[in-house]
N, C-alpha and C positions, 0 to 999 in steps of 0.2 A: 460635764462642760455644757454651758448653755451655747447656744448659736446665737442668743441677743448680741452678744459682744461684737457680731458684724451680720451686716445687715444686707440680704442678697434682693436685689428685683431687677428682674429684666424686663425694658421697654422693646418691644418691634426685637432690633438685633444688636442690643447693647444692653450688659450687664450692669448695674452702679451696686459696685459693693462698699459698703460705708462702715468705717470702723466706727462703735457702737459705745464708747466707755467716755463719756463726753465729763463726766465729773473727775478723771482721772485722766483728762486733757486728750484722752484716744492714747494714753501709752501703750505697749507691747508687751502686756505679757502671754505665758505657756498658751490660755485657752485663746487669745483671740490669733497667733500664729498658728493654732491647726485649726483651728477653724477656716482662717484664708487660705492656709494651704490644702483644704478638704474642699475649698469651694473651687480654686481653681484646677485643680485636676478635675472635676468635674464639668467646670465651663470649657476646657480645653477642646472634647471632647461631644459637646453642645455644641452639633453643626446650624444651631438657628441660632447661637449666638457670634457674633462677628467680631466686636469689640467690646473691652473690660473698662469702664471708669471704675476709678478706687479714688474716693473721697472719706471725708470725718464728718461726723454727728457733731456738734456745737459748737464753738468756738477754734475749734485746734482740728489741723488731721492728723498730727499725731506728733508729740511733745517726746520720743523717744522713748527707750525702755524701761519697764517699771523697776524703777533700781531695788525694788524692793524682794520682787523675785529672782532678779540676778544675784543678789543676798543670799536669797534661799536656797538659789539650785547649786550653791556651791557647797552647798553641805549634802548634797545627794549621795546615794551608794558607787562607789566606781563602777563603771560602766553602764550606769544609766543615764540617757541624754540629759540634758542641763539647759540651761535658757540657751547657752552658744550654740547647742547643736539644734535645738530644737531653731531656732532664728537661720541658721544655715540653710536649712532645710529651705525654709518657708521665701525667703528671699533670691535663691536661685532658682525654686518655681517659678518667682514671679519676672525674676530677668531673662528667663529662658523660656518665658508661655508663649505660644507660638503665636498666637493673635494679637493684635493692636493693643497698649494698653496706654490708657491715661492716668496720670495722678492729678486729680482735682483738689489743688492747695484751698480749703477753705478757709482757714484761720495759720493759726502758733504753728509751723513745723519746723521741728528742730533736731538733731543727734540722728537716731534711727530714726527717726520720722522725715527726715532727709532724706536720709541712706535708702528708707523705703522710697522715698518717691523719685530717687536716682533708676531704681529696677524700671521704671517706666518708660516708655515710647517717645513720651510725648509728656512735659509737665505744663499745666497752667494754673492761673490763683489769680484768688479772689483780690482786689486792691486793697484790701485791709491785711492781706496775708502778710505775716514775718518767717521771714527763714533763718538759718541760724546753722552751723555744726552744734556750737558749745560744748562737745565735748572736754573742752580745754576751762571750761568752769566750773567743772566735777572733780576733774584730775581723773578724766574717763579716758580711754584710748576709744578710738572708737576701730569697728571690728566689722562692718559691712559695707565699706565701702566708702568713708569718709574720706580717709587721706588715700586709697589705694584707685577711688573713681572719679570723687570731685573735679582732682587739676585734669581729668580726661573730657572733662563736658564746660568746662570755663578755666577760663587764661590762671597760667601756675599761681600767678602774683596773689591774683584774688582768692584762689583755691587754697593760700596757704596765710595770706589774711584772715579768713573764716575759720581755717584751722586754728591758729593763735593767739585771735582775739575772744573769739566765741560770741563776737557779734552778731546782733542780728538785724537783716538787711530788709527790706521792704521789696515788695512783688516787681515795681517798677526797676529797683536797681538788679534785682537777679533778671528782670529780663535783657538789661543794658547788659548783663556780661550772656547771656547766649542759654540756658540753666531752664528761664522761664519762656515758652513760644507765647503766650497770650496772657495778657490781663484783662478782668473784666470788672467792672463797678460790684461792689458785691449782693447790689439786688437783682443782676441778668448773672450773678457768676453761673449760678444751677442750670440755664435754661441753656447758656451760651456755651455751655459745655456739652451738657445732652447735641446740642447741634451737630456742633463737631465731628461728635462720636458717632452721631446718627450719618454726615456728611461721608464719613469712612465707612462706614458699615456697608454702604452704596459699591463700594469696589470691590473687584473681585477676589476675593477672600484668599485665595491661592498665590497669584500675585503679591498680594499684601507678605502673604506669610514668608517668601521665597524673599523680596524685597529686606523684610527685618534679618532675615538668616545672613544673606548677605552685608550689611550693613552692621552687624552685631557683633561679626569677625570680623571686622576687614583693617580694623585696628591691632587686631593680632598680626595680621598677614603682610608681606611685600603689596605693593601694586600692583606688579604682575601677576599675583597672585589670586588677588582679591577679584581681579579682571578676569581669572579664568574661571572661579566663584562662581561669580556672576554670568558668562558665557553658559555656563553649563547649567545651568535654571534657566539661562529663558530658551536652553535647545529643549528642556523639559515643559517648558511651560506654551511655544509652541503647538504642542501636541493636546492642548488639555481647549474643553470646550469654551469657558471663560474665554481664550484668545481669540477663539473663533467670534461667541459674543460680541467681542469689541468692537473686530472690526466690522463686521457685518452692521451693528448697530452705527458706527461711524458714517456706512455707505450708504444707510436707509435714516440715514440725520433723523436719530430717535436713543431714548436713553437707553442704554444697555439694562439688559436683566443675568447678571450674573448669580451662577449658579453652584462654585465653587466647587468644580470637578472641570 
């Protein structure tokens, strides 16, 4: 397996990892899913990295899975993973990474390429960007989150218009339904993104983490519940230097140097 197929560099305290397969529109197959999945257990775990952006190499971030080795792995030995396990894998890492992540819509994302940038925090795109499910123009079901997370990040109507038509929308209309937080012309999209990310990396890394923990569940849970979630991270969070940082830097009108402990 080559690691070209995505492409890791870390600025200051933000990773951009870029899927790598720009002639096969950035689709998803076997090696570029452990590839991301080897990189972010590793960045997880990289206390000088703070935030993940995950973008695509050329025109597309990523056109969905390569149906070709979804073809293939169905003819595997039983019991050895297949494109659906090996994807399971790779996409609950990345909804479940404890640090901030972006998806940087560059271009075409559509099906999994969706679905992948639903795992994210935080999505934004280029104005030239198109989105799409389409899995409903393959006669594909889709299997990571289409129909199961969609109608949870935008209104049911449109979340099952996208399902049905397999239209695809433009960056301005996914921001009108709530999907995309920023558009940016696509000659500042790269710079306007690294900002962001860079803008986040600024805060206190512990915070941030306790902040998405809560927030990630809280759609699982009652109100009351989420409310006590949340009570119980900042009794913990109280204690930790970072809060101290704040406010001390608050009272000394100077920017905080958080230290993520």
């Amino acid at each position: 397996m080559s690691e070209d197929v995505l492409l890791c560099e870390v600025i200051d305290s933000v990773a951009r990892l870029t899927l790598n397969r720009p002639k096969a529109m950035n689709s998803l197959n076997m090696a570029i899913m452990a590839e991301l999945d080897r990189r972010l257990i590793e960045l997880a775990t990289n206390d000088a990295v703070r935030v993940v952006v995950l973008t695509g190499a050329g025109s597309a971030f990523c056109a969905g899975a390569d149906l070709k080795e979804v073809l293939a792995s169905q003819s595997l030995p039983a019991g050895e993973p297949d494109f659906l396990d090996r994807g399971d894998v790779t996409f609950a890492r990345l909804r479940n990474f404890p640090k901030p992540v972006i998806a940087a819509l560059n271009g075409i994302t559509m099906a999994g390429g969706l679905e992948l940038a639903m795992c994210a925090d935080i999505v934004v795109a280029a104005e030239s960007a198109t989105i799409a499910d389409a899995h409903a123009n393959f006669g594909v079901y889709p299997g990571a989150g289409g129909a199961a997370v969609l109608p949870r990040l935008i209104p049911l109507n449109m979340a099952m218009y996208m399902l049905f038509t397999g239209k695809s929308l433009s960056a301005a209309e996914m921001k009108a339904c709530g999907l995309v937080c920023e558009v940016h012309a696509d000659a500042d999209f790269a710079e306007a993104t690294m900002k962001l990310a860079t803008q986040i990396a600024r805060k206190s890394p512990i915070a941030l983490r306790r902040m998405k923990e809560v927030a990630r569940f809280t759609a699982d849970k009652s109100r009351d519940d989420a409310l006590v979630h949340e009570a119980v991270n900042m009794r913990k969070h109280m204690r930790t230097a970072d809060f101290q940082e704040g406010l001390q830097s608050f009272a000394e009108k100077r920017a905080p140097q958080f230290q993520g402990r």
